[in-house]
PDB file as gemmi writes it, atoms N, CA and C in Angstrom:
CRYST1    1.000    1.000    1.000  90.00  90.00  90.00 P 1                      
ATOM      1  N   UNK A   1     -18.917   7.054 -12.363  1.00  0.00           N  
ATOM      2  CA  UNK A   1     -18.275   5.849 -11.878  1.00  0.00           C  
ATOM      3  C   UNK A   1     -16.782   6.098 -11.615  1.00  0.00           C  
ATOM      4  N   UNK A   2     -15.910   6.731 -12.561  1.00  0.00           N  
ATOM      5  CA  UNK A   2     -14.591   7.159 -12.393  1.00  0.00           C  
ATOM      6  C   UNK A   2     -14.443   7.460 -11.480  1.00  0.00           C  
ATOM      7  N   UNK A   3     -15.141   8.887 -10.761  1.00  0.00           N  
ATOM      8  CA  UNK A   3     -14.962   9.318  -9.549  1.00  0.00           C  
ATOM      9  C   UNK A   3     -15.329   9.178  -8.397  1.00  0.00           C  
ATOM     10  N   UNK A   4     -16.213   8.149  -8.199  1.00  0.00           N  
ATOM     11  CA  UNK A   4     -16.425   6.915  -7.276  1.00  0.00           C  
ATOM     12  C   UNK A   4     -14.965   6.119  -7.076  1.00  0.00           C  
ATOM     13  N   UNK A   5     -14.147   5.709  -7.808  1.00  0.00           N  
ATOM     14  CA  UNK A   5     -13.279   5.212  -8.173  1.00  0.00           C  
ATOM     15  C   UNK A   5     -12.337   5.874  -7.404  1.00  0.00           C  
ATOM     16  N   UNK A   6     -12.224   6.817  -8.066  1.00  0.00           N  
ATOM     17  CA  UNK A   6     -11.266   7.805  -7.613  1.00  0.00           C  
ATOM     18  C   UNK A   6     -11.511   8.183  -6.127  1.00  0.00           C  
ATOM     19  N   UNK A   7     -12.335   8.500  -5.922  1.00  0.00           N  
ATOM     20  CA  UNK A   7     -12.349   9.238  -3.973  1.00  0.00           C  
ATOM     21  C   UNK A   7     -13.005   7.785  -3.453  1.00  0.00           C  
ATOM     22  N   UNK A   8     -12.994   6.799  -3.372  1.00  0.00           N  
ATOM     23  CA  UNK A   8     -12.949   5.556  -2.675  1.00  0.00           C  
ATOM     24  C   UNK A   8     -11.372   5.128  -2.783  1.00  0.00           C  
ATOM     25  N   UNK A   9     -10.413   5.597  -3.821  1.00  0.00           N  
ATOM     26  CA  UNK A   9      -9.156   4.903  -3.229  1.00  0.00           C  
ATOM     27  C   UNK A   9      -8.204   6.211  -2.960  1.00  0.00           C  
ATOM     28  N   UNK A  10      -8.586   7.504  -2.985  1.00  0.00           N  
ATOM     29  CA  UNK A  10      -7.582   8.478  -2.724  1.00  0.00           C  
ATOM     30  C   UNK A  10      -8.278   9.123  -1.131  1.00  0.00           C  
ATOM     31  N   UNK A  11      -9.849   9.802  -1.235  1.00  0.00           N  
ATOM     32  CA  UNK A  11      -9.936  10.655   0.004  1.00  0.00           C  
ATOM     33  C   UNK A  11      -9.834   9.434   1.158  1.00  0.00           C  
ATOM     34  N   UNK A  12      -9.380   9.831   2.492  1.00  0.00           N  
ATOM     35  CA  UNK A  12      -9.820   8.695   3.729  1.00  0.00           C  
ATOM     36  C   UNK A  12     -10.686   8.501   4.034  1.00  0.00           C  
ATOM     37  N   UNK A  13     -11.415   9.885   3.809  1.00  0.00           N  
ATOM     38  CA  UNK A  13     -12.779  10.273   4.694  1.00  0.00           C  
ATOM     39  C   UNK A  13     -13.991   9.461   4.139  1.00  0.00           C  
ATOM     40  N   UNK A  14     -13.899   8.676   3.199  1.00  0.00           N  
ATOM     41  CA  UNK A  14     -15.044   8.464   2.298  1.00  0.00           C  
ATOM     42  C   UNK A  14     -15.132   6.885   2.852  1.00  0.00           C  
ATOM     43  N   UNK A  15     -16.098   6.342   2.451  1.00  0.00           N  
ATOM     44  CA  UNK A  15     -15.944   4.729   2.013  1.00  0.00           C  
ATOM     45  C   UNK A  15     -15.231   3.907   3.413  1.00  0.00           C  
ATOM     46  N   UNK A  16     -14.749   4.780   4.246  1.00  0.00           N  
ATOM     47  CA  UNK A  16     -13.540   4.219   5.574  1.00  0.00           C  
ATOM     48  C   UNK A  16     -14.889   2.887   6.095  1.00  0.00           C  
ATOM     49  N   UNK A  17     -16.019   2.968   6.278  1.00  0.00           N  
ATOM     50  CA  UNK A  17     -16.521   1.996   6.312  1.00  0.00           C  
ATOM     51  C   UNK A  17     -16.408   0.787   6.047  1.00  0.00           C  
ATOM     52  N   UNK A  18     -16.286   0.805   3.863  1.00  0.00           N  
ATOM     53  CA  UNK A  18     -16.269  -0.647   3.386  1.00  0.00           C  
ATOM     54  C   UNK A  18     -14.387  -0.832   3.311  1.00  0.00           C  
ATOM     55  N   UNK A  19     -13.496  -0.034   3.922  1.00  0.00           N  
ATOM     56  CA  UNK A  19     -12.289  -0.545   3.752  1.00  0.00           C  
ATOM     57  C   UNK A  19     -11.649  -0.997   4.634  1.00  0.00           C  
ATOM     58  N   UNK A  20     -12.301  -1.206   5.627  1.00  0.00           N  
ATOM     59  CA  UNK A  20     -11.732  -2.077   6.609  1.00  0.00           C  
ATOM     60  C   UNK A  20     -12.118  -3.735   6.245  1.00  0.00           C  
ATOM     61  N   UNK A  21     -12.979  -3.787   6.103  1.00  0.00           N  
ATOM     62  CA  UNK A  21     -13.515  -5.059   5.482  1.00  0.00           C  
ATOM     63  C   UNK A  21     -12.517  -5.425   4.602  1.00  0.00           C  
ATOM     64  N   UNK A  22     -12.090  -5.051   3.629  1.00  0.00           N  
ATOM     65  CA  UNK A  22     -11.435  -4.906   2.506  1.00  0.00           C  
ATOM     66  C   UNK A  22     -10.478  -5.941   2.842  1.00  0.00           C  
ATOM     67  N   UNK A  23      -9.575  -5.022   3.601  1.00  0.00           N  
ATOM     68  CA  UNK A  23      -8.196  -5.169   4.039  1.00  0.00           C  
ATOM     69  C   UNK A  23      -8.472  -6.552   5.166  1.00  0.00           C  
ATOM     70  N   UNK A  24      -9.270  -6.561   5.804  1.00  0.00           N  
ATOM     71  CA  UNK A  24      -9.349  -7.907   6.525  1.00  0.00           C  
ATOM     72  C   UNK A  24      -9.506  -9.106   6.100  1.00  0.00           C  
ATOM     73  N   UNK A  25      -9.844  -8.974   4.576  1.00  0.00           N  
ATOM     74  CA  UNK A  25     -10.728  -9.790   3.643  1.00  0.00           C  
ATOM     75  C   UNK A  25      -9.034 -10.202   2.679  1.00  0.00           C  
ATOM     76  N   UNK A  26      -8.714  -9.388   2.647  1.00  0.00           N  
ATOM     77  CA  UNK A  26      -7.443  -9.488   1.854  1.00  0.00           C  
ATOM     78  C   UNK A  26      -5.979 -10.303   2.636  1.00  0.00           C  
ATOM     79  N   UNK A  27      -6.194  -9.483   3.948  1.00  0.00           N  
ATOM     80  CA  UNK A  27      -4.934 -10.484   5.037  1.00  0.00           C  
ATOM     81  C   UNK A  27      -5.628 -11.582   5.528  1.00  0.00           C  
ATOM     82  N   UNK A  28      -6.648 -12.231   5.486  1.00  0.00           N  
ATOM     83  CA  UNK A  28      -7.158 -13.477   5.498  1.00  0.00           C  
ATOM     84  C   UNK A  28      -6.705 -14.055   4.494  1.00  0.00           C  
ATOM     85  N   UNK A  29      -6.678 -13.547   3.491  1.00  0.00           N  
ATOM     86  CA  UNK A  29      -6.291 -14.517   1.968  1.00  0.00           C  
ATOM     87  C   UNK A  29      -4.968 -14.978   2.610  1.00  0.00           C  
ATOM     88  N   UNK A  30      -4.155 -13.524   2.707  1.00  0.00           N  
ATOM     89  CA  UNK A  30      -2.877 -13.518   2.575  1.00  0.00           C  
ATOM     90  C   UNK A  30      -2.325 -14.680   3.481  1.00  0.00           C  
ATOM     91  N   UNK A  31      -3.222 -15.075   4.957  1.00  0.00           N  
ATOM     92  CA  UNK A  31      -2.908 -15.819   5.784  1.00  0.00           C  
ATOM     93  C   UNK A  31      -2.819 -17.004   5.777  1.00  0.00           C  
ATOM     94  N   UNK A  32      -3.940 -17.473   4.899  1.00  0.00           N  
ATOM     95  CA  UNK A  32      -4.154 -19.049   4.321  1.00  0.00           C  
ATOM     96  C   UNK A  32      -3.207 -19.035   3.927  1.00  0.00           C  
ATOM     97  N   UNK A  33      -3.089 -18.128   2.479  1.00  0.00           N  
ATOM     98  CA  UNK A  33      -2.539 -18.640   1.259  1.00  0.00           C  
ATOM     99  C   UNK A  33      -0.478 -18.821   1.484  1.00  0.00           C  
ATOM    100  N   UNK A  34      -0.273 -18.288   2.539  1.00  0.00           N  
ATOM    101  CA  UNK A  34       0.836 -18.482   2.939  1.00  0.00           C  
ATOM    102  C   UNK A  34       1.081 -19.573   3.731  1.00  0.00           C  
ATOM    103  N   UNK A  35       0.242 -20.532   3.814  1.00  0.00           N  
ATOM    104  CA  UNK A  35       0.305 -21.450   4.317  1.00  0.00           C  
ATOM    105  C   UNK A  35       1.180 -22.625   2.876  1.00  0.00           C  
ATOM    106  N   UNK A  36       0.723 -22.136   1.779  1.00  0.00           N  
ATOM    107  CA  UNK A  36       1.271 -23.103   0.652  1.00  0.00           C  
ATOM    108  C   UNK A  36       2.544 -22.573   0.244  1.00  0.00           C  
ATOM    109  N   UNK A  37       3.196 -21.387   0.611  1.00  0.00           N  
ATOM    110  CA  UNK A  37       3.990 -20.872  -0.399  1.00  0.00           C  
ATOM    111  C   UNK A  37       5.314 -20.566   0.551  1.00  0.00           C  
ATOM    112  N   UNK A  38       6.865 -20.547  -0.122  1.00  0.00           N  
ATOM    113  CA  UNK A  38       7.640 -20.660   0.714  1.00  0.00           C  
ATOM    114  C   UNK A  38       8.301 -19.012   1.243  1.00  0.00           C  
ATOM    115  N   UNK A  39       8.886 -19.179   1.839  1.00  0.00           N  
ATOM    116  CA  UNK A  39       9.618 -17.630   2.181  1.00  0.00           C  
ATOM    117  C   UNK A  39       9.246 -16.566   1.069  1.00  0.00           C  
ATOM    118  N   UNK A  40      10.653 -17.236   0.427  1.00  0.00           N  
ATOM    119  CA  UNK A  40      11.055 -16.563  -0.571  1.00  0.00           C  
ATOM    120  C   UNK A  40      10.187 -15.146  -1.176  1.00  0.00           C  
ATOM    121  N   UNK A  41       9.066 -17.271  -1.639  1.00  0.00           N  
ATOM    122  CA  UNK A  41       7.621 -15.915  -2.454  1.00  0.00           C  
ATOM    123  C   UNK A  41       6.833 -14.916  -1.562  1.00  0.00           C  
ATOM    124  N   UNK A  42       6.776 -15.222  -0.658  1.00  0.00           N  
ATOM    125  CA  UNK A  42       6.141 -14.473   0.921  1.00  0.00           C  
ATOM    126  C   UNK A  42       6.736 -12.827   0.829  1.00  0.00           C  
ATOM    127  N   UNK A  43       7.662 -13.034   0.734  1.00  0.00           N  
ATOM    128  CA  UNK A  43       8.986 -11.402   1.144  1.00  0.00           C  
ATOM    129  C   UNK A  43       8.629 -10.829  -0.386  1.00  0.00           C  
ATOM    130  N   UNK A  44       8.667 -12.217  -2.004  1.00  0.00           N  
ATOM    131  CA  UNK A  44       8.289 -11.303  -3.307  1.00  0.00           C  
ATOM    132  C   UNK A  44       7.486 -10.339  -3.113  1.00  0.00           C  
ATOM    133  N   UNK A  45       5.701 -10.990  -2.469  1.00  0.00           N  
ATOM    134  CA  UNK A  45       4.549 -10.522  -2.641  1.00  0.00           C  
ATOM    135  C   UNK A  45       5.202  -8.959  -1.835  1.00  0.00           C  
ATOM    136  N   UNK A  46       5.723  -9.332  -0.559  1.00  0.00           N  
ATOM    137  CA  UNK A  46       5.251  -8.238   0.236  1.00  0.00           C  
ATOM    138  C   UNK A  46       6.345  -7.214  -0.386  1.00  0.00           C  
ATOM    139  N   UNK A  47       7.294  -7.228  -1.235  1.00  0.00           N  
ATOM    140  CA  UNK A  47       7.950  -6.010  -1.460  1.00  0.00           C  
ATOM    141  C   UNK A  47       6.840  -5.554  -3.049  1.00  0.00           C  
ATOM    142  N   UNK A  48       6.320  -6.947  -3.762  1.00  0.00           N  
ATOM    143  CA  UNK A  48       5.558  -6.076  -4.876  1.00  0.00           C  
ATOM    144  C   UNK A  48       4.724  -5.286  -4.091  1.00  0.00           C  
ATOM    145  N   UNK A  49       3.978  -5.173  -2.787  1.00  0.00           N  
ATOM    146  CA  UNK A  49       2.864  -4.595  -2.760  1.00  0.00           C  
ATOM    147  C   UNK A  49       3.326  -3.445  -1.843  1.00  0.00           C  
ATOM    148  N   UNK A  50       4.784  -3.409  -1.542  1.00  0.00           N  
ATOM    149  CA  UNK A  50       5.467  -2.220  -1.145  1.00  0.00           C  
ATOM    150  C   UNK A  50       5.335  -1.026  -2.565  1.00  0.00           C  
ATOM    151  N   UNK A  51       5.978  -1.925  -3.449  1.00  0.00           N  
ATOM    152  CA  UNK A  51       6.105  -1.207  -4.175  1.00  0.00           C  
ATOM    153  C   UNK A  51       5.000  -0.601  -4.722  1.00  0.00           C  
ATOM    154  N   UNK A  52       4.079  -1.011  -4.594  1.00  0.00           N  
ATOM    155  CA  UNK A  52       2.416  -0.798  -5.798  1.00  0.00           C  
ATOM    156  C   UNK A  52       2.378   0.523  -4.261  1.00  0.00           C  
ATOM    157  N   UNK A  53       2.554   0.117  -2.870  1.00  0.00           N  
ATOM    158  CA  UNK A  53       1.610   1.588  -2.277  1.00  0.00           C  
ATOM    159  C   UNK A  53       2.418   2.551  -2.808  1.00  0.00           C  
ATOM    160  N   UNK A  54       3.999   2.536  -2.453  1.00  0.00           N  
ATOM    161  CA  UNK A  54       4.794   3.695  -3.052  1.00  0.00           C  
ATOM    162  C   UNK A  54       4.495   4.516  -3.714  1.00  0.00           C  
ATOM    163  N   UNK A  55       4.012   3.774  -5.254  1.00  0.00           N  
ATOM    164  CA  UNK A  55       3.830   4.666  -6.387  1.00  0.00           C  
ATOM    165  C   UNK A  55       2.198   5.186  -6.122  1.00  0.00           C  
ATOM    166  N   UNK A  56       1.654   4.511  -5.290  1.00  0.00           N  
ATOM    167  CA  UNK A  56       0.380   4.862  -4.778  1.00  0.00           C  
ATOM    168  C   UNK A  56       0.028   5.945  -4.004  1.00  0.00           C  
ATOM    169  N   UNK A  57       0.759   5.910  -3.163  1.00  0.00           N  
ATOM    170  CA  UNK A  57       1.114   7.517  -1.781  1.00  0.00           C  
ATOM    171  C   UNK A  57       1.734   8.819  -3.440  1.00  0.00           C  
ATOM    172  N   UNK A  58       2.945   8.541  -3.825  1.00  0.00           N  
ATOM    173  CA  UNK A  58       3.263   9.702  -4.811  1.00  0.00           C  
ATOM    174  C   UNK A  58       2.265   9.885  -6.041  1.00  0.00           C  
ATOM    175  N   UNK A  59       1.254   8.891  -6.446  1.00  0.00           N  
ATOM    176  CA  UNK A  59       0.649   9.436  -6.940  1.00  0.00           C  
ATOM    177  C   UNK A  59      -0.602   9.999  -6.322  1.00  0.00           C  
ATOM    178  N   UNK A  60      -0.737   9.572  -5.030  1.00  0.00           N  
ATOM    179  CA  UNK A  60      -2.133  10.383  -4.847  1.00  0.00           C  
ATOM    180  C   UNK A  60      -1.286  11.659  -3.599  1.00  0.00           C  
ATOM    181  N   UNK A  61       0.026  12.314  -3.388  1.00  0.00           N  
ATOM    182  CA  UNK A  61       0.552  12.883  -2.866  1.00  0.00           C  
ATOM    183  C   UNK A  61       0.728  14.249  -4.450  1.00  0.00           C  
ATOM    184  N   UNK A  62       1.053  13.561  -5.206  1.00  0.00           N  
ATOM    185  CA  UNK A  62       1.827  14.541  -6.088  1.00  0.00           C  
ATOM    186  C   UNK A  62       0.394  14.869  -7.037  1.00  0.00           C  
ATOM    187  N   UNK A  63      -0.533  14.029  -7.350  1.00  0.00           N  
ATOM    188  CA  UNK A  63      -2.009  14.608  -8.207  1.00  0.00           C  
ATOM    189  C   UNK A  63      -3.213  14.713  -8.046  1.00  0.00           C  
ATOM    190  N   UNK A  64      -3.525  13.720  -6.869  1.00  0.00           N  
ATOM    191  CA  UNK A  64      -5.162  14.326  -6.095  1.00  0.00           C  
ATOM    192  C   UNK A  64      -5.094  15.188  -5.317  1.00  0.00           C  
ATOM    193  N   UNK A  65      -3.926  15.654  -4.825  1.00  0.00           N  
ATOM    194  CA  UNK A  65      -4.100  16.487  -3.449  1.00  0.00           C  
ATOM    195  C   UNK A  65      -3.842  17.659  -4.360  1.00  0.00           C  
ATOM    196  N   UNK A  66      -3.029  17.810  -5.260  1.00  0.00           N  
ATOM    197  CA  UNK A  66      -3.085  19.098  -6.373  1.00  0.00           C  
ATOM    198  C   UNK A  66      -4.202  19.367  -7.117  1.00  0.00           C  
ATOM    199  N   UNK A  67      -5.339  18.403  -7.519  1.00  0.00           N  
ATOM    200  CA  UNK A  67      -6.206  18.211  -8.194  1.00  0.00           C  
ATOM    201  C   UNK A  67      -7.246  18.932  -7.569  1.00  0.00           C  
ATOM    202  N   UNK A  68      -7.436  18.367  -6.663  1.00  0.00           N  
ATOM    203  CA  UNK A  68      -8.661  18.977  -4.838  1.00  0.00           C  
ATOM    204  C   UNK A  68      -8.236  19.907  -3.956  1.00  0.00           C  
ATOM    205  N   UNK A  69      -6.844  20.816  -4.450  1.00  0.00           N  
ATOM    206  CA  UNK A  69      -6.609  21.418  -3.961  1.00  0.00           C  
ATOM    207  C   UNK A  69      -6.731  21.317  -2.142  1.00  0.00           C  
ATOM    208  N   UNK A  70      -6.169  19.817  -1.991  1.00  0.00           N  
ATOM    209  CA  UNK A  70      -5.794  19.912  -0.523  1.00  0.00           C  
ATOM    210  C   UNK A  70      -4.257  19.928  -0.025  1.00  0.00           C  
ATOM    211  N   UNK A  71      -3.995  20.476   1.194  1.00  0.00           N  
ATOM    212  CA  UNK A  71      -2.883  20.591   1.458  1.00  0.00           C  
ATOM    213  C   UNK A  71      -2.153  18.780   2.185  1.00  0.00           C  
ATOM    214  N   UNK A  72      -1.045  18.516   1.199  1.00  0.00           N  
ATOM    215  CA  UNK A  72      -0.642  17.324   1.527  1.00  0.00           C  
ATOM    216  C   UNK A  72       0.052  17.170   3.172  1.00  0.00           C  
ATOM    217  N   UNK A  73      -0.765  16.265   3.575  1.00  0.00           N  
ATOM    218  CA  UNK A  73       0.008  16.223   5.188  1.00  0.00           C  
ATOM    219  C   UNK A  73       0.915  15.335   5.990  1.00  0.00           C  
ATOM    220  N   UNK A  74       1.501  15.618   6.752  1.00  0.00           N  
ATOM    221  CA  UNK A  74       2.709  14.655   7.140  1.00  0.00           C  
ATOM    222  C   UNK A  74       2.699  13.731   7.120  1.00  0.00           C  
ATOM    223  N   UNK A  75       1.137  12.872   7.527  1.00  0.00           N  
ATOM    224  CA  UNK A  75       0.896  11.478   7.559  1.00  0.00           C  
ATOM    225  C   UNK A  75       1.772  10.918   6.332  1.00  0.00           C  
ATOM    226  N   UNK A  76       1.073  11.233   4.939  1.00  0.00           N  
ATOM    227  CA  UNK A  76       1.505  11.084   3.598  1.00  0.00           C  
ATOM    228  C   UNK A  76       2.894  11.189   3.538  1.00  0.00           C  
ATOM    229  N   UNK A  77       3.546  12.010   3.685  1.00  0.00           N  
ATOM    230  CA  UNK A  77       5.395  12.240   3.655  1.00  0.00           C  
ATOM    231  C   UNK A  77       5.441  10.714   4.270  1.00  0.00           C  
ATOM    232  N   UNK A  78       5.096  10.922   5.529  1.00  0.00           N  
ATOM    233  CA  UNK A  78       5.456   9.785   6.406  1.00  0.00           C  
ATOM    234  C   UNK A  78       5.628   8.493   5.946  1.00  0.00           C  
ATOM    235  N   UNK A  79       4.235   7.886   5.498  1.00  0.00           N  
ATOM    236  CA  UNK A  79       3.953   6.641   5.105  1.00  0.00           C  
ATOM    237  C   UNK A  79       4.962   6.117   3.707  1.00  0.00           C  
ATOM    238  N   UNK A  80       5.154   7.475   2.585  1.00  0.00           N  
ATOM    239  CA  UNK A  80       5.709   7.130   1.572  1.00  0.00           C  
ATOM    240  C   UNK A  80       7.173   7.016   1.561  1.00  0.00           C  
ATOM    241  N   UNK A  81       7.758   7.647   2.944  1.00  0.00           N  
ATOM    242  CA  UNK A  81       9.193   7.166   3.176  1.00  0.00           C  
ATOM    243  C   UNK A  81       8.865   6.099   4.415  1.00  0.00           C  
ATOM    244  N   UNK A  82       8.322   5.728   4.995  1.00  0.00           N  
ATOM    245  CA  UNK A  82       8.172   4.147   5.575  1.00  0.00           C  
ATOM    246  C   UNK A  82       8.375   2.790   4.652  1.00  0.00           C  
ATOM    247  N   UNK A  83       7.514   3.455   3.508  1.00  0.00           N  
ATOM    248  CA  UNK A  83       7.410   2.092   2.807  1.00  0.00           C  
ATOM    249  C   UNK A  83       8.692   2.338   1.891  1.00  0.00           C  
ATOM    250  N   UNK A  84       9.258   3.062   1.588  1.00  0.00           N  
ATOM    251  CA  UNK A  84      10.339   2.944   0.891  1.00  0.00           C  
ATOM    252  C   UNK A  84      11.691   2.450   2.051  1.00  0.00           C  
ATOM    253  N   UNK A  85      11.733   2.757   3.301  1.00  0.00           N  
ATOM    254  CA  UNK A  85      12.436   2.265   4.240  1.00  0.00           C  
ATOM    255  C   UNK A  85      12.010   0.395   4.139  1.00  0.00           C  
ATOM    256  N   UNK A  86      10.670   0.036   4.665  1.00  0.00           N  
ATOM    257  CA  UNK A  86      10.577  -1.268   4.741  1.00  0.00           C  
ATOM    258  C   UNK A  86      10.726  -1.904   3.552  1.00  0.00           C  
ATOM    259  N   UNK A  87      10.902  -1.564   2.218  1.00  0.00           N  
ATOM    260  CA  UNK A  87      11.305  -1.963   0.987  1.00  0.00           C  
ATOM    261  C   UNK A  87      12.361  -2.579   0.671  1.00  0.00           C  
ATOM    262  N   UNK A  88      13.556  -1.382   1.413  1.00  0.00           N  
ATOM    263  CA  UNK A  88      15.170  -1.967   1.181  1.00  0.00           C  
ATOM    264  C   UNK A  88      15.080  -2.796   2.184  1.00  0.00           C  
ATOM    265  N   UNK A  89      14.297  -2.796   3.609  1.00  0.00           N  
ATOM    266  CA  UNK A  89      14.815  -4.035   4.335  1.00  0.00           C  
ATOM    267  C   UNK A  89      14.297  -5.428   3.857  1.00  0.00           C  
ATOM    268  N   UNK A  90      13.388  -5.422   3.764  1.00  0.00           N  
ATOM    269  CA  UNK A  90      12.554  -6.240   2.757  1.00  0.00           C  
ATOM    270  C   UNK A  90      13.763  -7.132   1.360  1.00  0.00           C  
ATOM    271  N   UNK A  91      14.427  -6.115   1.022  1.00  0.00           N  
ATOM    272  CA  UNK A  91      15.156  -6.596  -0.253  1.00  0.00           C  
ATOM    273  C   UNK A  91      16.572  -6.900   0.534  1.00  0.00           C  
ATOM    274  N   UNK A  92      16.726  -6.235   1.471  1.00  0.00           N  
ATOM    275  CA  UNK A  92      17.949  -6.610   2.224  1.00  0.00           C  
ATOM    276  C   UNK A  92      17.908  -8.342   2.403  1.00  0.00           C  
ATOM    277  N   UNK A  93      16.581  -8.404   3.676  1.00  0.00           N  
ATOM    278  CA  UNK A  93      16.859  -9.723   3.831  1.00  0.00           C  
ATOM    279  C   UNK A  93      16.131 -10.594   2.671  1.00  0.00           C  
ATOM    280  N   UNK A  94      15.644 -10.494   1.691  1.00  0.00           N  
ATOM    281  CA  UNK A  94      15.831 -11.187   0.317  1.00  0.00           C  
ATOM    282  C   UNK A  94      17.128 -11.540  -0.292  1.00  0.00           C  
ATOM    283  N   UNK A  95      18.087 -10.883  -0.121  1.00  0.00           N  
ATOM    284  CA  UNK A  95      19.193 -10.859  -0.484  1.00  0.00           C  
ATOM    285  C   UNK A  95      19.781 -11.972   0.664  1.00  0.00           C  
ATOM    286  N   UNK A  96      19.686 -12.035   1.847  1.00  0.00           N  
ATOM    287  CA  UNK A  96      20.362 -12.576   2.581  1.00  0.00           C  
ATOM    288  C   UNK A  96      19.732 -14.448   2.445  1.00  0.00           C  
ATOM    289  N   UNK A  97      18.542 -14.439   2.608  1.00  0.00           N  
ATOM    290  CA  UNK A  97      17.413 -15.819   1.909  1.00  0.00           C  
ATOM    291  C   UNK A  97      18.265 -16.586   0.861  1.00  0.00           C  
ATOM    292  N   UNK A  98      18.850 -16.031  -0.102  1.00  0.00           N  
ATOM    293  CA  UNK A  98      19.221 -16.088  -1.448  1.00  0.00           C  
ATOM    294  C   UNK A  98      20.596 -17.406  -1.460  1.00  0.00           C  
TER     295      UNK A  98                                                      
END                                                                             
C-alpha cells in the first residue's frame, strides 16, 4: 500500500489517468468555494498550497529520484523555482491587500 502511495504521488508516468480527475475535482471545489470567502483568504489558500508543492518538488527532487535512481530533470528545477517565484508574488500582493 505504501508504495502505491508513493509512485501515485511521485512517478508521472503512473496513475496520470486518475489525476486529472483529481485536480478537476479539486479546482471545482476551489471554484464554488471561493464564491463564500474573501480575497484575503483566497491568496492564504493559494500561497499555503504554494508552499505544500515546494516542499513537495524538493522532496520528491532531492529523495525519490535518488531512491529510483532516476536522473532529476529540468522540468523539476523548473517548476520548484516557479513556485517559489509565484510565492513571493503571491506574498507581495498580500502585503499590498493588507
Amino acid at each position: 500500500m505504501k508504495e502505491k502511495v508513493i509512485e501515485f504521488l511521485f512517478n508521472p508516468k503512473k496513475f496520470r489517468n486518475i489525476k486529472f480527475p483529481i485536480f478537476l475535482l479539486f479546482l471545482a471545489l476551489f471554484s464554488f468555494g471561493r464564491l463564500y470567502i474573501t480575497a484575503e483568504y483566497i491568496l492564504l489558500i493559494i500561497l499555503f498550497v504554494l508552499i505544500s508543492l515546494f516542499i513537495f518538488m524538493m522532496f520528491k527532487t532531492f529523495w525519490y529520484n535518488k531512491i529510483k535512481v532516476v536522473k532529476t530533470s529540468k522540468i523539476d528545477w523548473i517548476l520548484t523555482a516557479s513556485t517559489i517565484v509565484l510565492f513571493f508574488y503571491g506574498l507581495y500582493i498580500l502585503i499590498h491587500l493588507s
